[in-house]
Every structure is written in structure tokens, then in C-alpha cells.
C-alpha positions as CSV (number, residue, x, y, z in Angstrom):
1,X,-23.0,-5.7,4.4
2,X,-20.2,-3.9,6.0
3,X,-19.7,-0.3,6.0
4,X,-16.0,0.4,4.4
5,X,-14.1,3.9,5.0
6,X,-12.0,5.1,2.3
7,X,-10.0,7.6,2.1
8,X,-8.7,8.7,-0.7
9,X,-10.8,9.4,-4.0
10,X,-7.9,9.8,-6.6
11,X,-7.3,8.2,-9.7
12,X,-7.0,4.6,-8.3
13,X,-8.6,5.4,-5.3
14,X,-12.1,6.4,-7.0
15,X,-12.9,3.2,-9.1
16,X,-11.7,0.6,-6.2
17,X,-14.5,2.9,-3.9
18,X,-17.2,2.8,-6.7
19,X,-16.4,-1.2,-7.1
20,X,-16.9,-1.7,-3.8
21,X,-20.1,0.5,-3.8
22,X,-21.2,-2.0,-6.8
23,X,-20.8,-5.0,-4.6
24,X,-23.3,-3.6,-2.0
25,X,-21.1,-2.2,0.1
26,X,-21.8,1.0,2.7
27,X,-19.0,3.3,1.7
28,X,-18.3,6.3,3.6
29,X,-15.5,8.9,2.0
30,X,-13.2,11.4,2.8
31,X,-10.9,13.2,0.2
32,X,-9.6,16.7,0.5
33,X,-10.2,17.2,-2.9
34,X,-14.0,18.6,-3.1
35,X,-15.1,17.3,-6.6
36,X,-13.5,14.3,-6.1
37,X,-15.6,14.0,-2.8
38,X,-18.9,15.4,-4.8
39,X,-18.3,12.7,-7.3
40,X,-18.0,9.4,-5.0
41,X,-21.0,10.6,-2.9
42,X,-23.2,11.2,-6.5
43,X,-22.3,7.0,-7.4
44,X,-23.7,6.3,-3.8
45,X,-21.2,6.7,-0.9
46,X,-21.9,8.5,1.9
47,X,-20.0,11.9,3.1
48,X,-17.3,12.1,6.1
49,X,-15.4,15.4,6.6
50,X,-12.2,13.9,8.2
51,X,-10.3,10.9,8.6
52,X,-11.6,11.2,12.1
53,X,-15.1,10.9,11.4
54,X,-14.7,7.8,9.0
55,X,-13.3,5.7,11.7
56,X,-16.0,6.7,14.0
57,X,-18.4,5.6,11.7
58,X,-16.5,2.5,10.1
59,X,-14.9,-0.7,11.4
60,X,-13.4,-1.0,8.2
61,X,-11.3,1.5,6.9
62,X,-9.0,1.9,4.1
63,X,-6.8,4.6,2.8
64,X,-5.8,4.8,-0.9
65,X,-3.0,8.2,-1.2
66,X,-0.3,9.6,-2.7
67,X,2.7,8.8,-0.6
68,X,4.0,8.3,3.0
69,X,3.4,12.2,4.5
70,X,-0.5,11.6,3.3
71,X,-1.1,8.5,4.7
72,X,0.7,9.4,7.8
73,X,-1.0,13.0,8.3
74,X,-4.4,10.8,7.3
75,X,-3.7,9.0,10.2
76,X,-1.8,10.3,12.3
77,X,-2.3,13.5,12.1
78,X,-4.9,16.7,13.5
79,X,-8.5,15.2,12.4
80,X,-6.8,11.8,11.7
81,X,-8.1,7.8,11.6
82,X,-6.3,7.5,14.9
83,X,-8.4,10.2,16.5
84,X,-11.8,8.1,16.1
85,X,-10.7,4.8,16.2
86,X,-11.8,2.4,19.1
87,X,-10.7,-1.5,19.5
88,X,-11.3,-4.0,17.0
89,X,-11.0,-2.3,13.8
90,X,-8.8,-2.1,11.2
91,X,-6.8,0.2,8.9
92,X,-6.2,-1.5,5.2
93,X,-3.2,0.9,3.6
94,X,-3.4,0.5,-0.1
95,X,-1.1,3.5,-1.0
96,X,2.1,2.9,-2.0
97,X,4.4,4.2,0.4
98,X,8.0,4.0,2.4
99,X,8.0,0.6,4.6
100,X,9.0,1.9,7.6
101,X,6.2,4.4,7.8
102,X,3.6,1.6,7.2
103,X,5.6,-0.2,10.3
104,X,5.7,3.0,11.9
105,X,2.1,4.1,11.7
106,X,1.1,0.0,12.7
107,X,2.9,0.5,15.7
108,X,0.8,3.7,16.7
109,X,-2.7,1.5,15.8
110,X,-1.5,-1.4,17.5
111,X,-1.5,0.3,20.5
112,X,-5.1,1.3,20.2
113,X,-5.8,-2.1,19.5
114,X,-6.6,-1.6,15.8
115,X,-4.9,-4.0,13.1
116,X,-3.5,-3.1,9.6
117,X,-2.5,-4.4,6.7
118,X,-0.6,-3.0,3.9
119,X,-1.7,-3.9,1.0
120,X,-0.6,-1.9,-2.1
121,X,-1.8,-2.6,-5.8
122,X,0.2,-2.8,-9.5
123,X,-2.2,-2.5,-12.5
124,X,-3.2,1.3,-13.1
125,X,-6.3,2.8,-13.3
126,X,-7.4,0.2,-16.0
127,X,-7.8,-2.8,-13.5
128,X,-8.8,-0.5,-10.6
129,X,-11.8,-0.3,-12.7
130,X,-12.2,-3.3,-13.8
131,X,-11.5,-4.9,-10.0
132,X,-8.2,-6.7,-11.4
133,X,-5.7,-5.3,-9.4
134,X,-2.7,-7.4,-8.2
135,X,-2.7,-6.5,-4.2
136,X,0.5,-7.5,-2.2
137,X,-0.5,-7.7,1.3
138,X,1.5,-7.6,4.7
139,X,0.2,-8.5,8.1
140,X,-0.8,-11.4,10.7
141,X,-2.0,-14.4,8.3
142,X,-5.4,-14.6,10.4
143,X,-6.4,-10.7,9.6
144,X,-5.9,-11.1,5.9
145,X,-8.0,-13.7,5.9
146,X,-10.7,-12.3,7.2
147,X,-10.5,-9.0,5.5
148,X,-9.7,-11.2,2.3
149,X,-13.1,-11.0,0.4
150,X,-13.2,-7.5,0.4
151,X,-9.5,-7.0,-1.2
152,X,-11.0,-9.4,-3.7
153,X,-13.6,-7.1,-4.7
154,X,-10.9,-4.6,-6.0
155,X,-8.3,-7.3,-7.2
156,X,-6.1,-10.4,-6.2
157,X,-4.9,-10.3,-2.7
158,X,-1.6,-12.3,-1.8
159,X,-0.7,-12.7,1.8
160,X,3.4,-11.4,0.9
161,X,4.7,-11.5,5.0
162,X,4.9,-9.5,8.4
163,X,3.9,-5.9,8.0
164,X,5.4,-3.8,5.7
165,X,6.4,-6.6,3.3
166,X,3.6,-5.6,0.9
167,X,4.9,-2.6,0.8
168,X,8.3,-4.3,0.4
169,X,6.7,-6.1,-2.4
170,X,5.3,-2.9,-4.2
171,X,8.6,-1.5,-4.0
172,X,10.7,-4.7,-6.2
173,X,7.2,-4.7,-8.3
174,X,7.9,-0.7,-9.6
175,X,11.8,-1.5,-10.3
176,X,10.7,-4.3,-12.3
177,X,8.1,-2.7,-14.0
178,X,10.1,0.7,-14.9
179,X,13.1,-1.0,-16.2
180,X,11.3,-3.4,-18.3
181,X,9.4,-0.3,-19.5
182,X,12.9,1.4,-20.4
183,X,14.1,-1.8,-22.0
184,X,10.7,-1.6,-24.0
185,X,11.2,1.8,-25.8
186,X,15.0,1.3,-25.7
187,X,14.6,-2.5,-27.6
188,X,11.5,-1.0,-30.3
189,X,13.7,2.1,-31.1
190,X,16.8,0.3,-32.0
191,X,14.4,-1.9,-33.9
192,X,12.6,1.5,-35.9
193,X,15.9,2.6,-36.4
194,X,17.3,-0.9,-38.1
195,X,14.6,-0.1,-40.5
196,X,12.0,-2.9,-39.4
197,X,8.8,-1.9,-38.3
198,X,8.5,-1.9,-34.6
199,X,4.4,-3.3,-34.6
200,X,5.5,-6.1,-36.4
201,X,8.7,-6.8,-34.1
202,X,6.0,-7.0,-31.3
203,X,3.7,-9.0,-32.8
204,X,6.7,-11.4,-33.0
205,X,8.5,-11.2,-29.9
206,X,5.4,-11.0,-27.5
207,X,4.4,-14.5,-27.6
208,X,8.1,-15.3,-26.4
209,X,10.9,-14.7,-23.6
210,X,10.1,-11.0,-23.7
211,X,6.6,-10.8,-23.9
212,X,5.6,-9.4,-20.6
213,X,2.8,-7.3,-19.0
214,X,4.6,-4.0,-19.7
215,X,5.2,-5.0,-23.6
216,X,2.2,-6.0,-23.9
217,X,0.1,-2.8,-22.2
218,X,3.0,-0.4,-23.1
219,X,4.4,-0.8,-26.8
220,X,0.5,-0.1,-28.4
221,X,0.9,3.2,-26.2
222,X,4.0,4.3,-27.8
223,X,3.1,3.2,-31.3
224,X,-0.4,5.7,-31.0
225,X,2.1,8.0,-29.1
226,X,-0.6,8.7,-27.1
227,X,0.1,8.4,-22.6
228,X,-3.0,9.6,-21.1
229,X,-2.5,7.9,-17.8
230,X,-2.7,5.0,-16.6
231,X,0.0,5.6,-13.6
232,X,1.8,8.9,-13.9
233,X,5.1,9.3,-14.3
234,X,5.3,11.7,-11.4
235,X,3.9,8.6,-9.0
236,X,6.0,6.6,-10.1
237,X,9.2,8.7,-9.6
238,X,7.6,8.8,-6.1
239,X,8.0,4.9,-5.8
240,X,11.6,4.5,-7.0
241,X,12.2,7.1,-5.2
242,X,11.3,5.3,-2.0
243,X,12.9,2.4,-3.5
244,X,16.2,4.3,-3.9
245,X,15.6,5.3,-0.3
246,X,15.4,1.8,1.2
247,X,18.3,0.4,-0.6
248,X,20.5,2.9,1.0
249,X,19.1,1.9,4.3
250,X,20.2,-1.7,3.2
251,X,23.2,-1.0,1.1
252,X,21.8,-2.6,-1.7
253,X,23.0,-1.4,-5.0
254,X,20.2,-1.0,-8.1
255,X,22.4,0.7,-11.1
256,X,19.5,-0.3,-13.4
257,X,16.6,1.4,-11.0
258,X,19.0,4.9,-10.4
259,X,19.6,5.2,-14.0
260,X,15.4,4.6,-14.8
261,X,14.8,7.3,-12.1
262,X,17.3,9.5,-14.4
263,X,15.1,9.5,-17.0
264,X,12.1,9.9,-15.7
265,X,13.1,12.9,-13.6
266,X,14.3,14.0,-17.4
267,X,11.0,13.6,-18.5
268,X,9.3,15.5,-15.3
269,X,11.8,18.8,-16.3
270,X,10.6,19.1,-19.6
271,X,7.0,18.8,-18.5
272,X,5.9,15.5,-18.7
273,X,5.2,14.8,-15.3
274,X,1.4,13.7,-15.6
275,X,1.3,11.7,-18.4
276,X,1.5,7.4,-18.6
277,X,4.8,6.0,-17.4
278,X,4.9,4.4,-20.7
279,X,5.9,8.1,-22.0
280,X,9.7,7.0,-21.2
281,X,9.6,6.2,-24.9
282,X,9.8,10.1,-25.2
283,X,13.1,9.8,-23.8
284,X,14.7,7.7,-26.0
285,X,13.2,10.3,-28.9
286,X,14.5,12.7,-28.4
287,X,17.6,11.4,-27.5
288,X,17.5,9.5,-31.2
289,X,15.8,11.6,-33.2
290,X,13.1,9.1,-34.1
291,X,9.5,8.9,-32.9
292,X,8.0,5.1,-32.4
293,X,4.5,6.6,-33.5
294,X,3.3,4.5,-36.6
295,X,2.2,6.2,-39.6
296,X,-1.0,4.4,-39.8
297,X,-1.7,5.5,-35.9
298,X,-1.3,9.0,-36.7
């Protein structure tokens, strides 16, 4: 089997390791974090102390971190990927981050005559565990394919475009999922406060034109008013904010996404910046007065 860097050992970034690790893959791990470094090398990886030394080690290599400045300084940067790689590899970027650092940061590997794809993942920590993950890809057709049975190990790869467009792609998936979130809590809690009980408007409307992923993962959440995460709110104020970013860039107006961002920057100020992103029902609450949390949950 091949031997797979990764770098990264974070929420998502630990169970897509440890699945790979099941498959009989050689994992060798870098995180900055200690315990979480202590913790992938206990399950069976094997210990690197920079980015550097992965890609001297690996031919493979894959980076899974918070936003564009980590990936880039992973990289990039003093003790970096770039610093130990030689021809022939490849750098698999499954962070979400800004698209124009991912182009950026191909450019600088092309010239070392390493490839990359982008390739960031929707799901949460649920189907990073289970190996579910949706993964939207960018690159030259001929790499993905290749690399393709590995990406299948943590999920379901789809060849999206050119570089950057899976990051493009991560980017329209995080609008659509916050606002349909939003409308979520916002639909239930007019329902609650109708005086129908909003379990049983679910149970009715799921199977229909509204059912979705988000209803369906999200609304049980609210009802047990319980948001241990799944993807924190904090990350994903990190995405729409690089969404917000790149429709300036292309004068694209997204009403709907600002106003989302609103209330999850809301919810960060009064604390809740680490809980699910399905804790935007919390901000139509307290702005109603009424919790979604049923009785019989309690």
C-alpha cells in the first residue's frame, strides 16, 4: 500500500486519517497540536515533526486545516510541504479555504513539479467517520483519477473543474447549507409558535419539497436542543466569510448569505462559537421568546 501524509489531525481531519489507517494504509502525521498528534500515532500512524518531513517521507500527501493562512504556512511556509518535496508527488488540499490561495499555492508546487488537487468535503464529523463524505475535487482529470481510490476511502470524490473549482464548489455548498439551516429554525419556529408541534410538522414536510439534508440532520438537533458539533459555527463563519470575500472579487450579490453571516457572528458574541451550526436555532430564540426544545426531549 502507499504511504499517505496528512496533515492535520482536527476534528475532521482525525477520523479521514484513522479510515485510511483502517484500509491498510502507511499514514505518516503532522499536527501542531500534541495530543492530537499522540492520538493518531496510538490508532497506528507514524510520527513526522513538520510538514517538511512528511513530504520527504511521502509521495502522497494531504493536508486537512482550518483555513487559508494554515494551509499556506503548511506549505509554504518555514518547515513546510514545499521544503521536502521532490518531483512526482502530490499535494491533496482537503481544507476548506479561499480559491485563489489553493491556485496560488498550485502554482508554487507546480513549479517543483508536484500536482494538487483541491478537494474539500461537506458532511461533518459524522461521515468523516463513517468514510461518507461528499468530496468536490479540482484539478487535471488524469490526476484525480489516479488519486481517486484513495479519496474514496474517506467519501465520494467528484471531479468539479480546473483547480480551485472544488474549492469553488465548497464555497456555493456552505451558502446553501447555512441558509437552508436558517430557513429551518426560522420555518419550525413560526410553526411552534402557531401552536402545532414542530416534530410532527417535520415528520410531515420531510418526505416532500423541503425535505433536505440539513432538515433532516438538523431539526432533531434543535428539538433535543442539544449542538455538540458536528461543524462549528466558528468554521463555518470562516467559509462564508471566504464566500463573502470572493463575491466581492466578482461583484456578485448574496443578500441571503450576508444576512446568515449576521447571525452567526450574533451567535459567536454571545459565546456560542464552538457549538453545531445547527445552534442558529438559538438565534431565532431568543429573538422570539420560544425554545424548539420538545418537552418529551427534555
Amino acid at each position: 500500500m502507499q504511504k499517505i501524509g496528512f496533515i492535520g489531525i482536527g476534528i475532521m481531519g482525525k477520523p479521514m486519517a484513522k479510515n485510511l489507517i483502517d484500509t491498510g494504509y502507511t499514514v505518516v502525521a503532522y499536527d501542531i497540536c500534541k495530543e492530537a498528534l499522540e492520538e493518531i500515532v496510538s490508532y497506528g500512524a507514524k510520527r513526522a515533526s513538520s510538514g517538511k518531513e512528511v513530504a520527504s517521507q511521502c509521495d502522497i500527501i494531504i493536508t486537512m486545516l482550518p483555513n487559508s493562512p494554515e494551509v499556506k504556512n503548511a506549505v509554504l511556509g518555514k518547515e513546510g510541504v514545499i521544503e521536502g518535496v521532490k518531483r512526482g508527488q502530490i499535494l491533496i488540499d482537503m481544507s476548506s479555504i479561499a480559491p485563489l490561495v489553493t491556485q496560488e499555492i498550485a502554482k508554487e508546487l507546480y513549479a517543483k513539479g508536484v500536482e494538487m488537487l483541491d478537494a474539500p468535503v461537506s458532511g461533518g464529523q459524522e461521515k468523516a467517520q463513517s468514510g461518507t463524505l461528499a468530496i468536490m475535487a479540482g484539478g487535471k482529470e488524469e490526476v484525480f483519477n489516479k488519486y481517486k481510490p484513495i479519496l474514496e476511502v474517506m467519501g465520494k470524490p467528484t471531479l468539479v473543474g480546473n483547480i480551485g473549482a472544488g474549492q469553488t464548489t465548497k464555497l456555493v455548498n456552505q451558502v446553501i447549507v447555512a441558509i437552508n439551516i436558517a430557513a429551518v429554525a426560522e420555518g419550525l419556529l413560526l410553526g411552534k409558535k402557531a401552536g402545532v408541534d414542530p416534530q410532527r410538522i417535520f415528520e410531515a414536510i420531510r418526505g416532500g419539497l423541503a425535505g433536505s439534508q440539513s432538515l433532516t440532520d438538523k431539526a432533531p438537533r434543535m428539538f433535543q436542543g442539544k449542538y455538540e458539533p458536528g461543524f462549528r459555527i466558528r468554521l463555518h463563519v470562516k467559509d462564508l466569510n471566504n464566500v463573502l470575500e470572493t463575491s466581492r472579487e466578482l461583484h456578485t450579490a448574496m443578500p441571503l448569505c450576508a444576512q446568515v453571516m449576521e447571525m452567526m457572528q450574533t451567535l459567536m458574541a454571545d459565546g456560542y462559537s464552538e457549538i453545531d451550526h445547527g445552534g442558529l436555532a438559538l438565534f431565532y430564540e431568543k429573538l422570539n421568546g420560544i425554545s424548539l426544545k420538545s418537552i418529551k426531549n427534555k
